[in-house]
N, C-alpha and C positions, 0 to 999 in steps of 0.2 A: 884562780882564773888562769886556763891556760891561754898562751898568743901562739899562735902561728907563724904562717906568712905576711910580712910586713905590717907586722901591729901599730907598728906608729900611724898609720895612715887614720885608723879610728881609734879616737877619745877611749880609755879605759873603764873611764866613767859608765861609758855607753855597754862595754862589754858588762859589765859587773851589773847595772839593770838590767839588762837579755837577761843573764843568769837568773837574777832574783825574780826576775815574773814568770821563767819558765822551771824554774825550777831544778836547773841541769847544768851542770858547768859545761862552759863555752869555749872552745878551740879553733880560730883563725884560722881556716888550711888556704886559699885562695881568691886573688882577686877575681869574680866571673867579667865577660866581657859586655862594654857598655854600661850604660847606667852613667848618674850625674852626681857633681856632689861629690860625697864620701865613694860612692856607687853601690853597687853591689858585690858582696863578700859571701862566700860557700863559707858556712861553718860546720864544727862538728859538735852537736849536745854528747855530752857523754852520757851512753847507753843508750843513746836512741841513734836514729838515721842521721844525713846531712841536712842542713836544712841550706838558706838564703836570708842572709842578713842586709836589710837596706837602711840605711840613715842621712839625714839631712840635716842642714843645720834650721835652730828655729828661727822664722823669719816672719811668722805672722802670729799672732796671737789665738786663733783658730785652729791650729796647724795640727795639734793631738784629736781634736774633736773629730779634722775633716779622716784622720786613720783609721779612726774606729768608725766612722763612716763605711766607710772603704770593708773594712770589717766585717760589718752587718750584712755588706750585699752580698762579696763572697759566701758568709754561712749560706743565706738565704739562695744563689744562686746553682751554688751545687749541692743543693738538696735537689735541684730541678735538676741534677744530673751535668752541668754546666762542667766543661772542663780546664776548671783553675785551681791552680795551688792552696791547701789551705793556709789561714794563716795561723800562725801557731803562737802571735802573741804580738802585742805592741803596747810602747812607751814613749816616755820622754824625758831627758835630762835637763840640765839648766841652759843649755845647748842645742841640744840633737833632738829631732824623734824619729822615731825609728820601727820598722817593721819587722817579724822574722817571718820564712813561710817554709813549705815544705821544700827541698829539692826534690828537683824531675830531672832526672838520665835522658834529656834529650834535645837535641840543638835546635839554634833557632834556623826558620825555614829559611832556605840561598835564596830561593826562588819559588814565586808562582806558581803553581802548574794549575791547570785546569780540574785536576781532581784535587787539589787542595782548594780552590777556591769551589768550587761544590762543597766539601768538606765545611768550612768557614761558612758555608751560605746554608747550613742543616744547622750549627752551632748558633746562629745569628738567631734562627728562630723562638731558640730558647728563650726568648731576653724578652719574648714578645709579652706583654700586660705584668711585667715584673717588677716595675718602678717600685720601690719602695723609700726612697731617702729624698728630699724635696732641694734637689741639688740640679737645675733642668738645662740640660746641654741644648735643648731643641730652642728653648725661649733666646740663649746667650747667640747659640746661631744666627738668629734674625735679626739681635739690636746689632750682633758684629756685621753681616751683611748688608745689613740697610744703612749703619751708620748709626742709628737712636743711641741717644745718650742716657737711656735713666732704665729705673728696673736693677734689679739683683746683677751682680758683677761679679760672674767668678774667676774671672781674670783679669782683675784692672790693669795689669803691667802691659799686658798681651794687647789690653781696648787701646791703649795707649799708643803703643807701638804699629797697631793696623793703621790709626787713624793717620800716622803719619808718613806713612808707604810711599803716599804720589809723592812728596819731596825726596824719594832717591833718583827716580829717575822717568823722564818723557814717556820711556816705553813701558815702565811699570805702573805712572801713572795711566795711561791708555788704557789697560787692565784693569784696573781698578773702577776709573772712571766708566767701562763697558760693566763691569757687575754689577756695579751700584745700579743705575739705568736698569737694568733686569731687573731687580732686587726690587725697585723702588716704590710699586707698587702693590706689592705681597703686607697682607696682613698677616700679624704677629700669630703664632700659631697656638690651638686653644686647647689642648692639652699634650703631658706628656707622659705616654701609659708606657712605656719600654722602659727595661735596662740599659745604660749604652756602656758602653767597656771604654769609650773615648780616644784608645790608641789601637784601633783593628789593625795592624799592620805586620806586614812579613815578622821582621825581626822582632816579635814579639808574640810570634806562634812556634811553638817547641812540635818538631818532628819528629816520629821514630818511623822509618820500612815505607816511608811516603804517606804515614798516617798523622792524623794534628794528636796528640796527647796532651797539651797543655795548652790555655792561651792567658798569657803571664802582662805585668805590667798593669795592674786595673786598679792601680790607685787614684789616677780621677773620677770612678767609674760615678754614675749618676743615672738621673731619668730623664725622659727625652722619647725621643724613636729611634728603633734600631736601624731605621734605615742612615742615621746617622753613621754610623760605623760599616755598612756597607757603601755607604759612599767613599769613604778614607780608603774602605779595601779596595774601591775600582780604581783609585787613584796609579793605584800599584800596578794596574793590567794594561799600559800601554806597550803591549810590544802583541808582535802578530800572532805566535800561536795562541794569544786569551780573549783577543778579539772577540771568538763568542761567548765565554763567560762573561765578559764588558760588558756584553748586548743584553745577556741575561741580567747581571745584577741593573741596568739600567729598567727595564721592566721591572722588576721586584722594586725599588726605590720608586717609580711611579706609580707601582700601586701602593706602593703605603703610605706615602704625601704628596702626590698628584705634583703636576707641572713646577707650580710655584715653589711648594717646598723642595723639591729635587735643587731650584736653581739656587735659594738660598743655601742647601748644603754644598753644592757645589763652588757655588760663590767663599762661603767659609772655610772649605778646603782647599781655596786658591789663597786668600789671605792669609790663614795661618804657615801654609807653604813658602808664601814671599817670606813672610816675617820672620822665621826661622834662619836661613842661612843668610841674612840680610842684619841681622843680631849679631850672629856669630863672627861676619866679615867673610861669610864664601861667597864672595860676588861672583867668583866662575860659577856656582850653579844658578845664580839667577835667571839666564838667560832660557836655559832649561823650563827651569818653571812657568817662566811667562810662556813659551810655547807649548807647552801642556794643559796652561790654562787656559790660552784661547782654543787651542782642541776639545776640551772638555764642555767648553761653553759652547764653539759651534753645535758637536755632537747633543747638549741638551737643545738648540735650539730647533735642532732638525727631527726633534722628537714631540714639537710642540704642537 
């Protein structure tokens, strides 16, 4: 087993099963950027290409099943021509689980542009009646934005921490308290036929020449509606030259879950947004967020 670039950061334990399930001895060349945890790690198999090495530590008793989850959709999803990394193997130690996939030659997106968000909205199509794993983003959206408490939980940490949002602050409770009021009347929604990828977002779409090549990170990925994850993408499009791409994916998001559903995705787009750097302690971008999220909400309401 060879180590690379700062091997100590990941268990050897962990390097030596990669090895054994793929078959290749394993070489640590670099840390990639982002990612949580251990993060992500470019390795090299010997005799083959680079790939990407991601691991975690184990923290749920589920946590190998939900990767091969994860697994299944990938094969199934670039057979549809989908463009995501394969994965090329996954385990778990007494510790860690862990993914490998292929590396992809190319960075993630800076910015927006309008042709990449067309781009993303051709890709998005893909996902449409390809649910195959009974893991449903669209269901979880509704009990988080309405607040219901029972049903399938696939983020209890997350149920936890939304529900307790209005006690950081007046004006964040405001927000909150304006969603819910929207929300509170939408029935729970009655199925879910999509793929959803669950993190659509810039830094998680690989560019090359202004073209998408890749769109990586889809290990929560699930079933649901894809307008799911074109809601997450519009999130991204608040500045003036995407303005009319905004307008577009706003029409595409109402045709595929009408009024109410739009507002519960947009509702759970503002939540999990507070909840994030509110976790972390970046209270300087809270402020941001609540003004985007009342943008977002006027803008659906003015669509009603």
């Amino acid at each position: 087993m060879n180590q690379g670039t700062d091997p100590e950061e990941l268990p050897t334990e962990v390097l030596a099963d990669v090895a054994s399930v793929v078959g290749a001895e394993v070489t640590l060349l670099s840390r990639l950027p982002g990612g949580f945890d251990v993060g992500a790690m470019r390795v090299q198999l010997a005799g083959r290409a680079n790939a990407v090495l991601k691991a975690w530590p184990r923290a749920r008793p589920n946590q190998l099943d939900e990767s091969l989850r994860t697994q299944r959709i990938v094969e199934r999803m670039r057979r549809r021509g989908y463009p995501t990394p394969a994965w090329l193997g996954v385990g778990a130690t007494a510790t860690h689980v862990w993914h490998l996939i292929d590396f992809v030659d190319a960075a993630p997106a800076p910015e927006l542009t309008p042709s990449l968000v067309e781009q993303l909205m051709e890709i998005n199509e893909l996902q449409a009646g390809q649910a195959s794993e009974p893991y449903d983003h669209w269901s979880y959206a509704w009990r988080l934005a309405t607040g219901q408490e029972f049903g399938q939980d696939l983020a209890p940490s997350l149920s936890r921490a939304v529900a307790g949002l209005s006690e950081y602050s007046s004006v964040v409770s405001a927000l909150v308290e304006r969603l819910r009021l929207m929300c509170a009347d939408v029935s729970p929604p009655r199925a879910a036929p999509d793929m959803v990828h669950a993190d659509f977002k810039p830094d998680n779409v690989l560019v090359r020449d202004g073209a998408v090549v890749a769109v990586v990170d889809i290990g929560n990925a699930g079933s649901g509606t894809r307008a799911t994850d074109l809601t997450t993408l519009q999130w991204h499009t608040f500045q003036g030259p995407l303005d009319g791409v905004r307008r577009r994916l706003s029409t595409r998001i109402l045709d595929l879950v009408g009024w109410e559903g739009a507002a519960v995705l947009v509702a759970t787009q503002i939540l999990v947004r507070l909840e994030f750097p509110i976790r972390h302690g970046r209270h300087e971008v809270v402020p941001g967020v609540v003004k985007r999220g009342h943008r977002a909400l006027d803008e659906l309401n003015a669509l009603h």
